[in-house]
N, C-alpha and C positions, 0 to 999 in steps of 0.2 A: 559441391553442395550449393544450394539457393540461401540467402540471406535476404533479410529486411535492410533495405537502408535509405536512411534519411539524409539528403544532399543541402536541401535547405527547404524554408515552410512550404510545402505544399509539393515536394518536389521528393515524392515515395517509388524509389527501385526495388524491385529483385534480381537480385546478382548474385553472379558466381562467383564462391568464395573456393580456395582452397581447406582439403579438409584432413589438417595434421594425425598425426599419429599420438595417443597419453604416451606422455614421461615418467618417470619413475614418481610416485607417491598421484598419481592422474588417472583417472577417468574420463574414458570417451563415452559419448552422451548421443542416443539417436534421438534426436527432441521431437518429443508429442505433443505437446500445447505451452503455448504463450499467452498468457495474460497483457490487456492491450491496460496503461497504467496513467495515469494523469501528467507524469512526466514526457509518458512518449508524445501522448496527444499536445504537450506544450512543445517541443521539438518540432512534431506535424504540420501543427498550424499554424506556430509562431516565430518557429526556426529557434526555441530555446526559452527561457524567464529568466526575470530581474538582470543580471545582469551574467548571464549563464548563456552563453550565444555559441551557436556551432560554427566552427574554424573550419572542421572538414568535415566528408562525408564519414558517416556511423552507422554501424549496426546499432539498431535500436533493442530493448525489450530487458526485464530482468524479471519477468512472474512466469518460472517451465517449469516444466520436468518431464521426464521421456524414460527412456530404457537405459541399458548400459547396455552397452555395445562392446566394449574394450577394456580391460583392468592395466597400468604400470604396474612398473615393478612396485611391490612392497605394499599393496591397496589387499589388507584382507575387510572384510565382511561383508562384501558385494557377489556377486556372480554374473555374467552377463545375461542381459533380460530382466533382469530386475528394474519397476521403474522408482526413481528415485526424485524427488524435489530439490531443484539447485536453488543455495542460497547463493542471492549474489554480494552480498558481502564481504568480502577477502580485506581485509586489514592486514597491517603489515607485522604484527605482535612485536615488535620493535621501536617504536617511538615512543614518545610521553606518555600520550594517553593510553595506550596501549596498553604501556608496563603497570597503569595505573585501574586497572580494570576498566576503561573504556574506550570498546572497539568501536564502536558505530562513531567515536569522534576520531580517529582514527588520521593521523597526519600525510599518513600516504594510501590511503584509501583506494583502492580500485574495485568500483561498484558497477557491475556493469549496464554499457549503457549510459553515460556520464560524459557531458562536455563540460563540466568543472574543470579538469585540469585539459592540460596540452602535450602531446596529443592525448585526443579523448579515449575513454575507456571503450573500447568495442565491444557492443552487446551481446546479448544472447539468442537472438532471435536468427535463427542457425540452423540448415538442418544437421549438421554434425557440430558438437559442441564439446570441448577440453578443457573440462573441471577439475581443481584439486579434489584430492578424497575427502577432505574434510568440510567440503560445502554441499556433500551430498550426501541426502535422508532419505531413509529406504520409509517409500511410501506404501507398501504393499497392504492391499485391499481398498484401496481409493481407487477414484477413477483419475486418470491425466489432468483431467480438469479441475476436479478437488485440490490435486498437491500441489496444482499452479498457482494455486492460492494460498499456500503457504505464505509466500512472502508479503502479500499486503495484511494477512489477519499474524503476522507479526510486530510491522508496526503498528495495529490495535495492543497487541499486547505489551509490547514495550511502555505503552502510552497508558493503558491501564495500572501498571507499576509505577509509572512516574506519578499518577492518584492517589494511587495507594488504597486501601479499605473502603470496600463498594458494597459492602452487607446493608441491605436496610438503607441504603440511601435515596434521594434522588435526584434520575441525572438528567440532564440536558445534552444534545446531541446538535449539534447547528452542521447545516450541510449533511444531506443524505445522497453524497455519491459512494463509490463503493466502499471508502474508508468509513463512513460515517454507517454506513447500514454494517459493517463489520463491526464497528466500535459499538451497535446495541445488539447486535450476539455476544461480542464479550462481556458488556455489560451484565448483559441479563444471567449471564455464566456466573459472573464474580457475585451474583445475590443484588443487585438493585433492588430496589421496594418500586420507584414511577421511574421508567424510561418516555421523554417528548423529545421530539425530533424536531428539527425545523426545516425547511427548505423551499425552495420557488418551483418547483416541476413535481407534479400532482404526481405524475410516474414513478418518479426517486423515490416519494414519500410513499406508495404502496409499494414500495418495497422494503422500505424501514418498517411499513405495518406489517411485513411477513415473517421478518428479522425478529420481529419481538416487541416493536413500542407501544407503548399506553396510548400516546395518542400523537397523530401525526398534522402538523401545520403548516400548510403554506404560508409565508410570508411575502409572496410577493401578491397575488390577491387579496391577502388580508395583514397587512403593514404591521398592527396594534395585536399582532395574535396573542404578543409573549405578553401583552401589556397584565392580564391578570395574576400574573407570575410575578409580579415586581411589586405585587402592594405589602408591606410590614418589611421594607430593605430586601425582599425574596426572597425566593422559594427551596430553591434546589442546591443540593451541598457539593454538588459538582458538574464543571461545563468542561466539553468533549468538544472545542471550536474545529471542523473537521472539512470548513470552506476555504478558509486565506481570504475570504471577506469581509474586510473593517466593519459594516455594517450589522453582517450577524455577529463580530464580538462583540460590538459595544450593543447588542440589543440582548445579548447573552448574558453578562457582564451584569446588564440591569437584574435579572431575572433572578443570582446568586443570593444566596442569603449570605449572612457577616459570617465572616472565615470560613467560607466555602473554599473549593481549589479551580483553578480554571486552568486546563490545558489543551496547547495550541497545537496543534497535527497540521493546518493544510497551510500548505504553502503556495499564496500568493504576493511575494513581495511584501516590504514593507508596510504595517498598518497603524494608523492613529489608537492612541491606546486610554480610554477615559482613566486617567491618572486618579484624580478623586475620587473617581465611587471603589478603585482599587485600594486606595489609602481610605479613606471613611469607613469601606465596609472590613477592612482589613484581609483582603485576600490572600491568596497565595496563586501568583502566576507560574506556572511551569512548560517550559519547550517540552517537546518530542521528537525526536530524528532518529530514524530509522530502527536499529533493531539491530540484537547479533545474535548471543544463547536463546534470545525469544522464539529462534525459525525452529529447533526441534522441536520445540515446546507445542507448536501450531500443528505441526505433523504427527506427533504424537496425540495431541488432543483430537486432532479428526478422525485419525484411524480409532480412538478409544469411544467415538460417537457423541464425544464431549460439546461438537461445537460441528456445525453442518451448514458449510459454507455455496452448496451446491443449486439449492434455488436463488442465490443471486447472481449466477452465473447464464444471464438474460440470450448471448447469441454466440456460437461457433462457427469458423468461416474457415473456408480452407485455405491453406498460403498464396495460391492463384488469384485469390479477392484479398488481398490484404489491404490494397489501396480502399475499398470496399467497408472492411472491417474497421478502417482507424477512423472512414465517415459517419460509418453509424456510430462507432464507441463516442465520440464530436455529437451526438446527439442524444440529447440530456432526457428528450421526451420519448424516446424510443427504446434506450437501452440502457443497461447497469454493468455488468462485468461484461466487455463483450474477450474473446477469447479467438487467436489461432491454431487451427488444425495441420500439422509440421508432417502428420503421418504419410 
């Protein structure tokens, strides 16, 4: 079988993998599409983030789903042909957190696609792939490229949980890449009253106006966008920071009214954090990482027509241009979800 792999920044093989046989409670996976994701593209170009650096070559990717090809032993309510959504998530239901209800913090994690630990997690971006049966959701009636998106419109929802009560409110969106244009379809699902967006790429931002927002801002031609948001301590009862941009949270941050909640989704590295107006206005700050029971919940919602993740899904390439595929997805003015074709 062909795979994606990443050697170091800028240095994209396709290479022959061998291509196992499922084990007993396993699922062999013929992959239909991959979702190109903001961590592969930091791998890509940068050979890795913060302080997350690749040791050896990796298969990249964790947003597919494809067919089943193969059942193991003891794997009931599958059939082959069926296409199904892989989560990649696999925690180890054994550690601390674990036994504590939470998996996504998970001690011995294996997500695929990960140079966190050593050696690294080897992705998914495969054309033959061996899943446990329990990370795989029977997507039937989507198309390949909807269930690929299962997994990033689960960390939206993880991250909506960690907000909590979104009826009637209104929310703030900073950063409209594909998390942040995810985060105002679920928004506007959980009842928001004004979704505003921010972002610097006019592109991004009509696609957050597609997703659902009230009204969409560039910030980088217009610096002072949020500034009418901030008069009376602010406006909005909840911020969805969805860049890893110190600059759009502390510009976000202004915009909150008193005991608002602000939660952090992107990750870029450490950020400067305005201590003060978080203590004066009385905030509540909250992380987000990643996501476990939230992946049915995303599959289940698309098939039910709940949430239609498919026009932000901007470009499809076939695995021959993958080199291709991860340039354009690196290009913020051109494209939003770009995706590969495994078939």
């Amino acid at each position: 079988m062909r795979a994606i792999v990443i050697h170091a920044a800028g240095d994209l093989r396709i290479e022959d993998r061998d291509a196992p046989a499922p084990g007993p409670g396993e699922v062999a996976i013929r992959l239909a599409t991959g979702g190109i994701c903001g961590s592969d593209l930091h791998y890509y170009n940068h050979g890795g983030f913060g302080t997350v650096r690749l040791k050896q070559p990796m298969i990249l990717g964790h947003e597919v789903a494809g067919h089943v090809a193969a059942l193991g032993a003891g794997v009931d309510g599958l059939v082959p042909g069926d296409l199904v959504a892989v989560s990649p998530s696999r925690p180890c239901g054994s550690c601390r957190f674990c036994a504590e209800g939470l998996p996504n913090h998970c001690l011995n994690m294996r997500f695929y696609g990960s140079a966190m630990p050593f050696p690294h997690v080897q992705g998914a971006f495969r054309q033959h792939l061996i899943a446990d049966a329990g990370q795989c959701v029977h997507a039937g009636g989507l198309t390949a490229g909807q269930a690929a998106t299962a997994e990033p419109l689960s960390v939206c929802l993880h991250a909506a949980k960690q907000a909590g009560d979104m009826l009637g409110k209104r929310v703030l969106v900073t950063g409209c890449g594909p998390i942040g244009a995810l985060m105002i379809l679920v928004a506007r699902r959980a009842g928001a009253r004004q979704i505003v967006v921010t972002d610097l790429s006019d592109n991004a931002l009509d696609y957050g106006r597609k997703a659902g927002a009230d009204l969409a801002l560039n910030t980088g031609s217009q610096p002072d966008a949020l500034e009418p948001f901030t008069a009376d301590k602010g406006d909005f009862d909840l911020l969805f920071e969805c860049s890893g941009a110190a600059p759009a949270l502390a510009s976000g941050i202004a915009a909150v009214r008193p005991r608002g909640v602000v939660v952090q989704l992107g990750m870029g590295g450490d950020m400067a954090l305005p201590m003060q107006q978080i203590t004066a206005k009385e905030l509540t700050l909250k992380g987000s990482f990643r996501f476990h029971a939230e992946f049915a919940t995303a599959v289940s919602m698309m098939r039910a027509g709940l949430l239609d993740t498919a026009p932000l899904i901007s470009h499809t390439l076939p695995l021959d241009r993958a080199g291709e595929a991860f340039a354009l997805a690196s290009d913020r003015a051109r494209a939003m979800k770009v995706q590969i074709d495994f078939a």
